[in-house]
Wavefront OBJ file of the C-alpha trace (Angstrom):
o trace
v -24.509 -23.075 58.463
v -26.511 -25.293 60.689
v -25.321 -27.891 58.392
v -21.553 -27.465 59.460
v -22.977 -27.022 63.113
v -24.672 -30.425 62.972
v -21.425 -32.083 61.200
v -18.827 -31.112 64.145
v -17.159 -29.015 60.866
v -15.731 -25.784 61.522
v -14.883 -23.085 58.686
v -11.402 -23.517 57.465
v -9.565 -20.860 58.229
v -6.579 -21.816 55.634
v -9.367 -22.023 52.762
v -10.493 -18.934 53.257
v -7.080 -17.463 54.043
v -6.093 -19.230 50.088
v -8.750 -17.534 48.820
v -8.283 -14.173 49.515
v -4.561 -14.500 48.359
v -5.994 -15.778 44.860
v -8.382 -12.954 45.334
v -5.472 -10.157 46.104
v -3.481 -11.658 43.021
v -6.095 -11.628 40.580
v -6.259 -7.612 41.852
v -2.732 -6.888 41.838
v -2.202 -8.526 38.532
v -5.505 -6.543 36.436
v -4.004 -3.795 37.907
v -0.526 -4.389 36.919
v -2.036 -5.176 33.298
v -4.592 -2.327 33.047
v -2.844 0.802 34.016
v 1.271 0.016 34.709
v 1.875 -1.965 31.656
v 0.171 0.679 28.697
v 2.260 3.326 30.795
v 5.324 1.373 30.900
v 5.230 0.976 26.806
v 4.130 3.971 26.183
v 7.640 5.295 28.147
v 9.810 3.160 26.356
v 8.039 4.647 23.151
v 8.785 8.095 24.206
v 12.365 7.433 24.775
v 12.808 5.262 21.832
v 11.592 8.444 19.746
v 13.905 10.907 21.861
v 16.898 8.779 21.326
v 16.498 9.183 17.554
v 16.732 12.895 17.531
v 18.753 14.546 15.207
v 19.399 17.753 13.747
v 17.151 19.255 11.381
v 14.501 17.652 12.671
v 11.098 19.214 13.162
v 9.522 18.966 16.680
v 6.548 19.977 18.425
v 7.165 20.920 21.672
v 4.995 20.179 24.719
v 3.162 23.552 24.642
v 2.444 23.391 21.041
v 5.283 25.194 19.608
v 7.044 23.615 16.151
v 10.888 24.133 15.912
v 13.833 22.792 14.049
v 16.240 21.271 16.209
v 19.869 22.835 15.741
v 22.168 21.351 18.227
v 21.511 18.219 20.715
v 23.276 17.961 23.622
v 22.841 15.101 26.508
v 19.607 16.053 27.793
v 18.919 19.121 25.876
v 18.191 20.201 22.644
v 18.364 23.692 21.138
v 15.133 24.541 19.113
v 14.868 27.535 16.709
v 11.845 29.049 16.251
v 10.237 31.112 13.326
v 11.700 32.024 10.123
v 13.946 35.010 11.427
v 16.458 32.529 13.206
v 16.939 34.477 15.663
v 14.693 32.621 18.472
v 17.248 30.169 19.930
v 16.176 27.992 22.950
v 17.540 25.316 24.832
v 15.322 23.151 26.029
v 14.803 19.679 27.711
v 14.234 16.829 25.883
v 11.314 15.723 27.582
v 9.748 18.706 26.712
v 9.399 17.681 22.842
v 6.057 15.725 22.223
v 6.571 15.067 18.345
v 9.216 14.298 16.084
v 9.091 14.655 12.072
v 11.894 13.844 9.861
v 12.607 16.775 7.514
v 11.606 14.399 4.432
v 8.987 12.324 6.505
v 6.794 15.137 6.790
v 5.727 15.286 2.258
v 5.634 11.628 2.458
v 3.014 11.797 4.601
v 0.983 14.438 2.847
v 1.435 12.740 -0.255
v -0.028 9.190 1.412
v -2.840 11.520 1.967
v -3.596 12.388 -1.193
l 1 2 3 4 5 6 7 8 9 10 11 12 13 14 15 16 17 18 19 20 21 22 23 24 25 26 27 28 29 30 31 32 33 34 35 36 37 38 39 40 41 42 43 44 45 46 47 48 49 50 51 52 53 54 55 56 57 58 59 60 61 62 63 64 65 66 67 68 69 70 71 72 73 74 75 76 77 78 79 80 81 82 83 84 85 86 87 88 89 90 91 92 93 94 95 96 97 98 99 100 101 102 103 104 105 106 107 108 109 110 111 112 113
C-alpha cells in the first residue's frame, strides 16, 4: 500500500469492478452446473418415461403402490390395483415414479440370474 502511495497510483476501480464480475460468473455458472442442470435432465427423463406410457404397463406409484395401467388419458392414467379388479383409480401422471413393460420385467430377472 505505501508502495501505491509513494507512486501517485490509485486502486483501479474498473479492475476491481472486472473482477468481481468474473468472480459473480464463475458463481452463477457452478451453480447453474451443480444443481439446475442434474435437475433439468433428470425432468426431461421423467417426462421422456411418462410419454411412453401405455396400457398394460406396470407402475409404481409415488406412494409405493404397483398397478397396471388400464386406460391413459391426457394427464391421467387409470391404475388398477390388486388381483380382484375391482380397485379402479384415476390418477395423475406425475404421480407414477416407475414404469415396467409387461415383458421387461422377466428379462430383467433372468439378467439376474
Amino acid at each position: 500500500m505505501n508502495f501505491l502511495l509513494m507512486t501517485g497510483a490509485e486502486p483501479s476501480a474498473a479492475g476491481s469492478l472486472v473482477s468481481m464480475v468474473v468472480i459473480y460468473g464463475v458463481l452463477i455458472f457452478a451453480l447453474w452446473f451443480f444443481f439446475m442442470r442434474p435437475q433439468s435432465k433428470e425432468r426431461k427423463k421423467t417426462q421422456e418415461m411418462l410419454s411412453t406410457l401405455e396400457n398394460g404397463d406396470i407402475v409404481c406409484t409415488t406412494s409405493g403402490f404397483y398397478g397396471t395401467i388400464i386406460d391413459i388419458q391426457d394427464d391421467m392414467v387409470i391404475v388398477e390395483f390388486g388381483n380382484n379388479r375391482n380397485c379402479r383409480i384415476p390418477m395423475e401422471k406425475a404421480a407414477i415414479a416407475k414404469v415396467e413393460k409387461p415383458g421387461q420385467a422377466t428379462a430383467d430377472s433372468d439378467s439376474k440370474k
